[in-house]
Structure formats: C-alpha cells, structure tokens
C-alpha positions in Angstrom: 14.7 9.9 -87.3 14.7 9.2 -91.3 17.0 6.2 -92.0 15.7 2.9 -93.5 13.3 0.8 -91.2 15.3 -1.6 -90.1 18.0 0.7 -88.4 14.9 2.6 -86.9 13.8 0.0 -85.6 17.1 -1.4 -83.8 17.5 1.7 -82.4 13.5 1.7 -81.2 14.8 -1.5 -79.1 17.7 -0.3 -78.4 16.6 2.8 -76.2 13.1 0.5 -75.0 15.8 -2.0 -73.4 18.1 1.1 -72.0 14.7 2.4 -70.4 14.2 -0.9 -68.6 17.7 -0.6 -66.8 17.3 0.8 -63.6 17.3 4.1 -63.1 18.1 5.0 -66.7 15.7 7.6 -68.6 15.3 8.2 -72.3 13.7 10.9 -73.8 12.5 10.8 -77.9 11.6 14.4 -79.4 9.5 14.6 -82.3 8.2 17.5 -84.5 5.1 17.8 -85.5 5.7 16.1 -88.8 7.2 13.0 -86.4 10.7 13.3 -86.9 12.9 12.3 -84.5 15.0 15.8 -83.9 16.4 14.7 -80.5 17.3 11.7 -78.2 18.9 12.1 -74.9 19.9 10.0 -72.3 21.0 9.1 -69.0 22.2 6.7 -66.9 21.4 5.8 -63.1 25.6 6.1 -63.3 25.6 9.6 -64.8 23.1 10.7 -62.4 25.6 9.1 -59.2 28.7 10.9 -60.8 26.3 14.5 -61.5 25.4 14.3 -57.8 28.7 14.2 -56.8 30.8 16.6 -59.4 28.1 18.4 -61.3 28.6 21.8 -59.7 30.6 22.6 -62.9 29.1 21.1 -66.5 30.6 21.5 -70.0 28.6 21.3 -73.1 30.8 19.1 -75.7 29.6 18.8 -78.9 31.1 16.8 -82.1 28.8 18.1 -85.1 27.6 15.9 -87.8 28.1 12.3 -86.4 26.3 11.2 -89.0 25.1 10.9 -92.1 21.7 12.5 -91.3 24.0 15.6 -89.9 22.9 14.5 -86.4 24.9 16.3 -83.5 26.5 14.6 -80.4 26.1 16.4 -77.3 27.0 15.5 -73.8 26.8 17.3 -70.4 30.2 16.9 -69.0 31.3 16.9 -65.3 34.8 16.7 -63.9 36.1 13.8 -62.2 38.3 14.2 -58.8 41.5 13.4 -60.7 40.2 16.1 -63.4 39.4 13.4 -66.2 35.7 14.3 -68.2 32.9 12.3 -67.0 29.5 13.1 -69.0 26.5 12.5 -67.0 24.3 13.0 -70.3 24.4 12.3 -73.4 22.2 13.2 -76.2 21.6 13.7 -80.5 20.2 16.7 -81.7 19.4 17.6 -85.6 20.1 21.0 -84.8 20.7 23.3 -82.1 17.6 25.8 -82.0 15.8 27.0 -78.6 13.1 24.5 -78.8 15.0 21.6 -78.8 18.0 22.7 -76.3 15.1 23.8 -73.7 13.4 20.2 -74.0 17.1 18.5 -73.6 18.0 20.9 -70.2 14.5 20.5 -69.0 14.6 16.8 -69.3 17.9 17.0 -67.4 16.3 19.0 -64.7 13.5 16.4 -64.4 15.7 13.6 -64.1 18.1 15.0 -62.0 15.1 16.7 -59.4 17.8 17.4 -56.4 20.8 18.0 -58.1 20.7 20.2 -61.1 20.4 23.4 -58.1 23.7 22.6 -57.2 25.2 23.7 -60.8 27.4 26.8 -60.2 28.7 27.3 -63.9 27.8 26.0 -67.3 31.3 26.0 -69.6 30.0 26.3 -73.3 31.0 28.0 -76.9 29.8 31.4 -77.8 26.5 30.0 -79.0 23.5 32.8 -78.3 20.9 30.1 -78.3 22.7 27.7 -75.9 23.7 30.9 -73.6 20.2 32.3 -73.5 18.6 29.1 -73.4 21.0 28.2 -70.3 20.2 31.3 -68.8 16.6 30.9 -68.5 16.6 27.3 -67.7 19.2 27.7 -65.1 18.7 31.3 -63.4 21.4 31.1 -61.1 23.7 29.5 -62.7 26.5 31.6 -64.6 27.6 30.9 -67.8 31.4 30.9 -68.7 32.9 30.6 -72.5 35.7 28.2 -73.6 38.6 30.1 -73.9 40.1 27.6 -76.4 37.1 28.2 -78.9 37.1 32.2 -78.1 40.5 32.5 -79.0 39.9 30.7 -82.1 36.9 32.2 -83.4 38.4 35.7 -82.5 42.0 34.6 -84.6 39.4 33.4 -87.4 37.4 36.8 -87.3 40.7 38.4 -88.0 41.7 36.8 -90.9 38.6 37.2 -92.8 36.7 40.5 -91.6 38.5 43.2 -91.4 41.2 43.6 -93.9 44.1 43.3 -91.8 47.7 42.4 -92.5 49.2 39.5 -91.5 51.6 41.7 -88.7 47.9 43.4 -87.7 46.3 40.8 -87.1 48.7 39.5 -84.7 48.7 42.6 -82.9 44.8 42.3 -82.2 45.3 38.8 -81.5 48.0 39.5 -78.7 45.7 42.2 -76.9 42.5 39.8 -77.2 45.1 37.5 -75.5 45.8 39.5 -73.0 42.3 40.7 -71.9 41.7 37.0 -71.5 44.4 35.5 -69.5 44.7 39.4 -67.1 44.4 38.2 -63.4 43.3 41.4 -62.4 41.2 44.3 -63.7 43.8 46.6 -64.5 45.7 44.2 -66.5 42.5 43.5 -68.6 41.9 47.4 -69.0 45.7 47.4 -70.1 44.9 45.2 -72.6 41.6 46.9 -73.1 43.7 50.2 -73.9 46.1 49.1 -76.5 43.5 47.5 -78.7 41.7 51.0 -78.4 45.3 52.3 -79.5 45.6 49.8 -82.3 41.6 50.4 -83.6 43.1 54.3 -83.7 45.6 53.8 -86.2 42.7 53.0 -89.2 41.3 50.1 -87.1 37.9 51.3 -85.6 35.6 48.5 -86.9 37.5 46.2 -84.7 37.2 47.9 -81.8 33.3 48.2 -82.2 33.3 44.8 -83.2 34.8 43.7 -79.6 32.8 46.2 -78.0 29.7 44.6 -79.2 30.2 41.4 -79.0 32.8 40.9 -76.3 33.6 43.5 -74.3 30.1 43.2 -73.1 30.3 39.5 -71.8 34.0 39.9 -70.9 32.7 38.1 -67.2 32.6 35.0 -69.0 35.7 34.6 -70.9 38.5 36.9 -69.5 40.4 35.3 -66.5 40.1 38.3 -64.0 36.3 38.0 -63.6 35.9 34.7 -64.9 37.9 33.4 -62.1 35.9 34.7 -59.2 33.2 31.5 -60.1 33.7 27.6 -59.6 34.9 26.3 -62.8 36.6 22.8 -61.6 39.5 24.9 -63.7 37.6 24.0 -66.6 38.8 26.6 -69.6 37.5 24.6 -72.6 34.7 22.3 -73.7 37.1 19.5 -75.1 36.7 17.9 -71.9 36.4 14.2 -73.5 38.9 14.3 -75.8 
C-alpha cells in the first residue's frame, strides 16, 4: 500500500497481531510491482456467525475510504433479528476480476465447510463482481439490489435518452412495476406498456432494457426473484 513508512508499518503489525488471534486469517495481495491492492480479513467470529446465517451474503461496499481511493468491502450475512452481520471484511484498490477472485477464493479457503451452503449472493449490477461470483460460486444464484437498480435505471433516464421530465416518469413507473410484479403476468403487464411507451418515439429505451435487463430480469424483478432464499434481503445497505 503507498503511504509513508511509518503508517505501513503500523498496519504491517497491526494485521501480524490479528493473525495471531485464534482462528483469525489475513490475506495481503500484491502486484507484481508490490503494491498492496488488497487486504481481507476474517475473524474466528465471522466465520461462527457465516456458519450459521451465511446461506444469504450481501456485498456492501463504501468506495474511496481513503485517501489512496481504497474501497471497503464486506461480505454481509443476516442476523436472526434481521440486523447485518459481516463475516468478512476487506480493502481493495479496485474492483477488477483478478483481485475479486483472490478475495472469494480466500473466503472459500477459510471457510472450507461452509461457503457450499450459500444460496444467493445480493450485489449491485457490477459485471465483474456477477461473473466473477458466478464462476467462483457455481450454484449459487446471484440477485441485484433493487434499491441500487432503481436508482441507476432513474439516473439512466435523466441523462440518456432525451426524455421529458413527465417521460421519464412514465419509464420509471413501468421499470417499477416489472420489479415489484408478484407474478409473471404482472411483470409482462409491465413488460407491455414500456413496449407501448418505447412506441410512441421511444425505441432506444426499450432496446436498452432489453439488453441489459430484460435479460437478467431473474435477479431483480420480485416474481422470479422471489422463488430463491434471500433472508428478504432487497438491498446491499445492509450495515447502514
């Protein structure tokens, strides 16, 4: 990690005396230039509470932590009483496929007899993290925070497609509706009068969800979504 020599070195001690405790493992990943790009953690505790609630795991991040533009990441079960417990904990310079494989590979190491047990990983729409998850965990489905969905696709709106205020709120509403639909029809309803609104001088936003939601609507919109153990996890802010 670049920083001046003294904080390196606190922190060198730091995660050498966290290795001692019991049960606790530390993992330090370095390019080939030896820069620290990732620590990660865990606790004999986290491992206790994975074993017994990590069938469902959010990934929470909080980017740029610090002044190096480190991100905090944590693997986040739910608690009996529904309160966010992580069971890792980790900083990453960035977010690329190399370094997310070595985190969820170290978690799988350290956590030999429990990470098969994992039913459904909640996370943002991040390709890397979804692909990544995917081949790391093979039977393990990946859902989408709905919070974060409906705010990227409100965002999308505002800046992509030339819309009016009163247009974009009628794209909104149907997006809305696809998500929460308990049942298949009502998503197809929804489904329907986006096609309707894309054929009043709309079509790029049609192909636009067709693309890049409509495909993966199994992980985000409530009719499919539902039919896989989420702890009734629909968002990543678990923590906060």
């Amino acid at each position: 990690m670049h920083g001046n020599s003294s904080a390196a070195e606190r922190l060198k001690n730091l995660l050498h005396e966290l290795k001692q405790v019991d049960g606790s493992e530390v993992l330090v990943i370095q390019d080939d230039l030896d820069i620290t790009c990732g620590i990660v953690i865990q606790t004999r505790v986290q491992k206790l509470a994975c074993e017994q609630w990590g069938e469902n795991l959010t990934l929470d991040f909080t980017h740029g932590t610090n002044n190096l533009g480190y991100h905090l990441g944590s693997f986040v079960a739910t608690g009996p009483i529904g309160r966010g417990i992580p069971v890792l904990d980790f900083l990453a310079l960035n977010e690329t496929a190399d370094i997310m494989t070595e985190i969820f590979e170290f978690f799988k190491r350290t956590n030999p007899t429990t990470w098969e047990n994992i039913q459904t990983f909640v996370i943002d729409k991040h390709f890397v993290e979804w692909k990544v998850l995917e081949r790391c965990f093979p039977d393990m489905k990946v859902l989408l925070c709905q919070f974060h969905a409906l705010t990227y696709w409100k965002r999308l709106l505002g800046r992509k497609f030339g819309l009016k205020p009163a247009q974009r709120d009628v794209a909104q509403r149907c997006f809305a509706k696809m998500m929460y639909s308990k049942t298949e029809a009502s998503y197809l309803r929804g489904y329907e009068e986006l096609s309707a609104f894309a054929k009043d001088g709309h079509s790029s936003v049609l192909s636009y969800f067709d693309k890049n939601w409509g495909r993966c609507c199994t992980m985000w919109a409530n009719y499919a979504r539902n039919a896989y153990f989420s702890a009734g996890n629909t968002t990543t802010n678990r923590i906060e």
